[in-house]
C-alpha positions as CSV (number, residue, x, y, z in Angstrom):
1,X,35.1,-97.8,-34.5
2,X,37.1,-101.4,-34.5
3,X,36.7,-103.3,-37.6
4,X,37.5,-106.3,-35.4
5,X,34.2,-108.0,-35.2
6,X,35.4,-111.1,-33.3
7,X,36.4,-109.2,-30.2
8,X,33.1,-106.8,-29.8
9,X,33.1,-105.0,-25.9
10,X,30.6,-106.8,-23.9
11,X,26.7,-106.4,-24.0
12,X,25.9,-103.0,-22.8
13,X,23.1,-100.6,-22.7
14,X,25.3,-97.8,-22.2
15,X,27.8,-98.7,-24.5
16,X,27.5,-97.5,-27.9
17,X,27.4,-101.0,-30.6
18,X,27.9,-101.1,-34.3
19,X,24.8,-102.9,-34.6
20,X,22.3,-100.0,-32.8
21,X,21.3,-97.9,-36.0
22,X,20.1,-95.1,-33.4
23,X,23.6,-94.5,-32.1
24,X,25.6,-94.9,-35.0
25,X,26.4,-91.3,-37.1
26,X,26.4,-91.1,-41.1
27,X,29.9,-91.3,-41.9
28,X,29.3,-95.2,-39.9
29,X,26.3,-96.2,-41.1
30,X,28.3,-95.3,-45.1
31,X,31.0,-97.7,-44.1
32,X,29.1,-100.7,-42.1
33,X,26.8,-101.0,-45.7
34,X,24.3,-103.6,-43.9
35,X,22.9,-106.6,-45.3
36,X,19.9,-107.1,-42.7
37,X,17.8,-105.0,-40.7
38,X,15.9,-106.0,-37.7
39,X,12.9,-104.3,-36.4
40,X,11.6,-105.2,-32.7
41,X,7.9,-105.1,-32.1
42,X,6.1,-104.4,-28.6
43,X,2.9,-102.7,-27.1
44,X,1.5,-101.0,-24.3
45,X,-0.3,-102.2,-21.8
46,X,-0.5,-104.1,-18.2
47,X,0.9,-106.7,-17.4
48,X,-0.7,-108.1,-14.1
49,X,-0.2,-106.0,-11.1
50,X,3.6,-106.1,-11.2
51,X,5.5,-105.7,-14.7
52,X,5.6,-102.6,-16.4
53,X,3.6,-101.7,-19.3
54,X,6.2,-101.4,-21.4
55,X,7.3,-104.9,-21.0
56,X,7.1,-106.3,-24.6
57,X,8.8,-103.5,-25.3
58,X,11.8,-104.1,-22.6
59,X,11.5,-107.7,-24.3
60,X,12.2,-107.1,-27.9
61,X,14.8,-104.2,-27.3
62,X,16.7,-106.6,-24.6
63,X,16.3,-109.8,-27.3
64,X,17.0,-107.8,-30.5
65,X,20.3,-106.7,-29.1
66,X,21.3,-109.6,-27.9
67,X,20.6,-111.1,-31.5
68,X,22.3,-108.8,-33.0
69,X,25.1,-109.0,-30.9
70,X,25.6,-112.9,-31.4
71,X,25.7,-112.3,-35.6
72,X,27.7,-108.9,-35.9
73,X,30.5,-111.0,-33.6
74,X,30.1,-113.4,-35.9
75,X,30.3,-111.2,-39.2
76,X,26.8,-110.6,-40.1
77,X,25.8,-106.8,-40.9
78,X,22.9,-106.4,-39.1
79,X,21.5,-103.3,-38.4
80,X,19.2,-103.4,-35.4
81,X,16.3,-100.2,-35.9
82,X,14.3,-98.4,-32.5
83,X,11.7,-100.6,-31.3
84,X,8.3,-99.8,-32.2
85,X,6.3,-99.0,-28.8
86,X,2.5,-99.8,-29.5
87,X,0.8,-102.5,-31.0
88,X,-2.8,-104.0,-31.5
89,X,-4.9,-103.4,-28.0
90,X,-7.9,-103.5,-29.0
91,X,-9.0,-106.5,-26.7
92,X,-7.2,-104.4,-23.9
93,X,-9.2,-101.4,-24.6
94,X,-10.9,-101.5,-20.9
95,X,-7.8,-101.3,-19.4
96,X,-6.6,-98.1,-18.9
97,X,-3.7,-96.7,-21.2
98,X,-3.4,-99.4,-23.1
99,X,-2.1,-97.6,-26.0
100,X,-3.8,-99.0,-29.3
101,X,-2.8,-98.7,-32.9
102,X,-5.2,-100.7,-34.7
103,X,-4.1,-103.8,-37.5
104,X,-4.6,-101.7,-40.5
105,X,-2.4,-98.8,-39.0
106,X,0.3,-100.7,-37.4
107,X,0.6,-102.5,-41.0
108,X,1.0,-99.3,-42.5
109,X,3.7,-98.1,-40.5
110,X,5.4,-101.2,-41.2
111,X,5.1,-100.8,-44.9
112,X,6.8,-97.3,-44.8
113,X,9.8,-98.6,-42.8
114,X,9.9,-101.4,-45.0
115,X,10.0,-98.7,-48.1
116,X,13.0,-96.7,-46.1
117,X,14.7,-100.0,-45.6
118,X,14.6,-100.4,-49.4
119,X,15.4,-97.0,-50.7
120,X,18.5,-97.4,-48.6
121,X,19.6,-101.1,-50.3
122,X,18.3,-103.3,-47.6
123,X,16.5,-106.4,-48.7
124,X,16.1,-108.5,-46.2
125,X,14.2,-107.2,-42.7
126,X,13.3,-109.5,-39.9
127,X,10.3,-108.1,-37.8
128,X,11.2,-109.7,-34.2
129,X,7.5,-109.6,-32.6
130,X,6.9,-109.7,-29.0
131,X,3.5,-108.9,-28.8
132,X,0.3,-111.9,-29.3
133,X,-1.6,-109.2,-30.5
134,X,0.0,-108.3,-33.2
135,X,-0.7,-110.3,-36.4
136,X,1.9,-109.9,-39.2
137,X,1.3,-112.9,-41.5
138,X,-1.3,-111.1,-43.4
139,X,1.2,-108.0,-44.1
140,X,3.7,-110.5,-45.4
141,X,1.1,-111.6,-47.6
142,X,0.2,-108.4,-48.8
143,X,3.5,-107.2,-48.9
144,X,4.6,-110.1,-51.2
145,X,5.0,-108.5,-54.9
146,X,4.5,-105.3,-53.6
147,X,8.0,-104.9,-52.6
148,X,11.3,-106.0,-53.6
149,X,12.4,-106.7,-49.7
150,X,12.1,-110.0,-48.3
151,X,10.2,-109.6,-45.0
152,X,10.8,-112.4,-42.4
153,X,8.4,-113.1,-38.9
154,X,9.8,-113.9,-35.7
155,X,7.4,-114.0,-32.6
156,X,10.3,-115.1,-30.2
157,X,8.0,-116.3,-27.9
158,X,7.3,-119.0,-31.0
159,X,11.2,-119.7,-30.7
160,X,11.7,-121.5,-27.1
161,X,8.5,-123.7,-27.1
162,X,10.8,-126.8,-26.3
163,X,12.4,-125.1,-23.7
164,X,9.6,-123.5,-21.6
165,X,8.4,-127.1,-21.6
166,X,11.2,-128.3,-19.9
167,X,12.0,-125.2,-17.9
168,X,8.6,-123.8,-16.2
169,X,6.4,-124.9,-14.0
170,X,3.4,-123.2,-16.0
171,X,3.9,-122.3,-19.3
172,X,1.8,-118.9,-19.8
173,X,0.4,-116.8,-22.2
174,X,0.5,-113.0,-20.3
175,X,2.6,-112.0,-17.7
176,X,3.1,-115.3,-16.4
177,X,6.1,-117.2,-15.4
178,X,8.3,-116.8,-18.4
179,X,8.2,-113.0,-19.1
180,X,8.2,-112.6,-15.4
181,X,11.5,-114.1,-15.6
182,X,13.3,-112.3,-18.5
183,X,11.8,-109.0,-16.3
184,X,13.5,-110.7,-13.3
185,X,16.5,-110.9,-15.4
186,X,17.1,-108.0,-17.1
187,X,14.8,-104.7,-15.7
188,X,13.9,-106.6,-12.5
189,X,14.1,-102.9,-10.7
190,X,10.9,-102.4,-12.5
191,X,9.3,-105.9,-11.0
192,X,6.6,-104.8,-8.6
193,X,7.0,-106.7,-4.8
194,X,4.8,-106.4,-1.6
195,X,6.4,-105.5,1.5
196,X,7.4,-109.5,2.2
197,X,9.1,-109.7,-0.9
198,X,6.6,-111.5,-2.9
199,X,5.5,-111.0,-6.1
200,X,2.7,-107.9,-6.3
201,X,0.6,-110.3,-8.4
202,X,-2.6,-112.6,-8.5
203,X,-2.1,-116.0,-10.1
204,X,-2.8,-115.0,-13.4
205,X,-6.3,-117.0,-13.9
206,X,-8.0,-117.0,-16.8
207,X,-12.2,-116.9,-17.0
208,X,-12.8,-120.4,-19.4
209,X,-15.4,-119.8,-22.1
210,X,-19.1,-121.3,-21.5
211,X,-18.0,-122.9,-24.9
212,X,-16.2,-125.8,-25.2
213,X,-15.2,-125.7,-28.5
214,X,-13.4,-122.3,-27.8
215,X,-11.6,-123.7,-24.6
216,X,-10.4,-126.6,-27.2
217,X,-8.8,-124.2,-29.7
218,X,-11.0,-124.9,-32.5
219,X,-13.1,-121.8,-32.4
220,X,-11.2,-118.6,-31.9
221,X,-12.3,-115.2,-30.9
222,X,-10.9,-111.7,-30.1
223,X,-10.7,-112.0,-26.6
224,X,-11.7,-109.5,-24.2
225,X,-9.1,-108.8,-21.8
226,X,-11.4,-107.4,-19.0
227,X,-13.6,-110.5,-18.9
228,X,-11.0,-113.2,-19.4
229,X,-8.7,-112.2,-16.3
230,X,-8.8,-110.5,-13.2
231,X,-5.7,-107.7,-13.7
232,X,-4.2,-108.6,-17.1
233,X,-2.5,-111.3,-16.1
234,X,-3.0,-114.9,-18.0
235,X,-0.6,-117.2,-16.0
236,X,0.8,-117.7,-13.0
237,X,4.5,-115.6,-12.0
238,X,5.1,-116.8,-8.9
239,X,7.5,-119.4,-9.9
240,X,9.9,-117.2,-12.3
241,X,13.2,-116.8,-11.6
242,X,16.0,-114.7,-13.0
243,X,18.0,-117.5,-13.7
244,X,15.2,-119.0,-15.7
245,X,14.9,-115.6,-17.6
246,X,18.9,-115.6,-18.9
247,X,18.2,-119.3,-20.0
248,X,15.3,-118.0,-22.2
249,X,17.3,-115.1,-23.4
250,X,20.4,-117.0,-24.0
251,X,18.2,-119.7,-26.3
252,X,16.6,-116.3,-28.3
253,X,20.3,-115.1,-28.6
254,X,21.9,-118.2,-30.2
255,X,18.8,-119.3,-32.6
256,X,17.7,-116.4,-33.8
257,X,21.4,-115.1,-34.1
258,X,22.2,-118.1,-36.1
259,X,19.8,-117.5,-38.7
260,X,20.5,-113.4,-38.9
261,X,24.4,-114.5,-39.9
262,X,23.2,-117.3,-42.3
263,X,20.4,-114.4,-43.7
264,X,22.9,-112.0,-44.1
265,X,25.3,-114.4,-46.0
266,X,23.0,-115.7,-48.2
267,X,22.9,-114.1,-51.9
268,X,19.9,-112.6,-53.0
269,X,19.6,-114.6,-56.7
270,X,16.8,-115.7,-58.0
271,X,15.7,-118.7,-55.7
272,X,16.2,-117.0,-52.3
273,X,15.5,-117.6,-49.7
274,X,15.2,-121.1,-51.1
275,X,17.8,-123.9,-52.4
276,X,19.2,-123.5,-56.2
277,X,17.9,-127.4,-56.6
278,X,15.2,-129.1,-54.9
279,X,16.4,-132.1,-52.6
């Protein structure tokens, strides 16, 4: 393997990469001693009538790698760990296959890698989220004291907020115009089309609540998939573009690779992850 971190092949998913824990061997993982590890979060479950179920899945793998890619050409040691295929569903639950592992079990998962990741030196773990059913920050809470690691959150989808603004026609919450996209861009062969060509999708509408308060934001609810939209679908595709997609992915790539160098240069003293002085 090239110690030469500055001229790394480029991305591949059939090339084998220093920063993919599943395809590296013992004698490289003992010499690549890594600082961070980054764990990708989906689900299972439909997405409207024309991305795959695994799509949050295709998501954090494609973004993970990228991220990873960015900071180990850059000199971080980051070790990117499998994506974990099933998440909270339990609002889904009428759909079928939608694969549930409910909060409590999913946490617990996470709490064992976590304690692998530390009995092997790592400190510092990322848990890159791409599923808005999956709640972390009450794991981090718990977690906090209970383990030496320093667990970090990123839903990516929380990442390109200024961008989606500026790029989409309709900013979406499921299957919509902006994960159609990244499918478009990078497993498009598995984007569902009629025989014209068109997207094999409805318009992604969502069922408002009788409730005003709740279609304001100030009163929340677990909602129920089956009742909310007509095929899974919460926003509308049928103005994503591949295009679009790589400029979403390229954004994820750059921000969240910046921080995984500066988190993997940063010494763990007694103030991290904070400033020795306050400002």
């Amino acid at each position: 393997m090239s110690k030469d971190r500055d001229a790394l092949p480029a991305n591949s998913a059939l090339a084998k990469q220093p920063w993919r824990l599943a395809e590296l061997n013992l004698a490289e993982v003992r010499e690549l001693q890594f600082e961070v590890a980054v764990l990708p979060l989906g689900a299972t479950e439909p997405h409207n009538l024309h991305l795959p179920y695994g799509t949050d899945i295709f998501e954090a793998q494609t973004l993970a790698d990228l991220a990873c890619q960015f900071a180990t050409a850059r000199g971080a040691r980051v070790a990117l760990l499998p994506t974990i295929p099933f998440g909270t569903e339990t609002n889904l639950r009428e759909f079928p296959l939608a694969i549930n592992l409910n909060p409590s079990t999913l946490h617990r998962v996470i709490e064992d890698i976590v304690a692998s990741l530390v009995q092997s030196g790592i400190q510092k773990i990322v848990l890159l989220n791409s599923h808005g059913g999956n709640d972390f920050k009450p794991l981090l809470r718990e977690l906090y004291g209970k383990t030496s690691a320093h667990l970090f959150l990123c839903n990516w989808y929380q990442t390109i907020a200024d961008v989606c603004r500026d790029l989409l026609e309709n900013p979406d919450d499921h299957a919509g115009e902006m994960e159609t996209s990244l499918a478009l861009a990078y497993f498009g062969h598995l984007v569902a089309r009629d025989k014209t060509g068109k997207l094999q999708a409805d318009d992604g509408q969502k069922r408002p609540s009788r409730f005003e308060a709740i279609n304001s934001g100030w009163i929340s609810i677990s909602r129920p998939w089956h009742l909310l939209t007509t095929n899974s679908g919460a926003g509308n595709p049928h103005f994503a573009t591949a295009a679009k997609g790589a400029k979403i992915a390229e954004t994820v790539q750059q921000r969240l690779g910046e921080f995984l160098v500066e988190l993997s240069a940063s010494p763990l003293d007694g103030y991290f992850p904070f400033e020795c002085e306050p400002d």
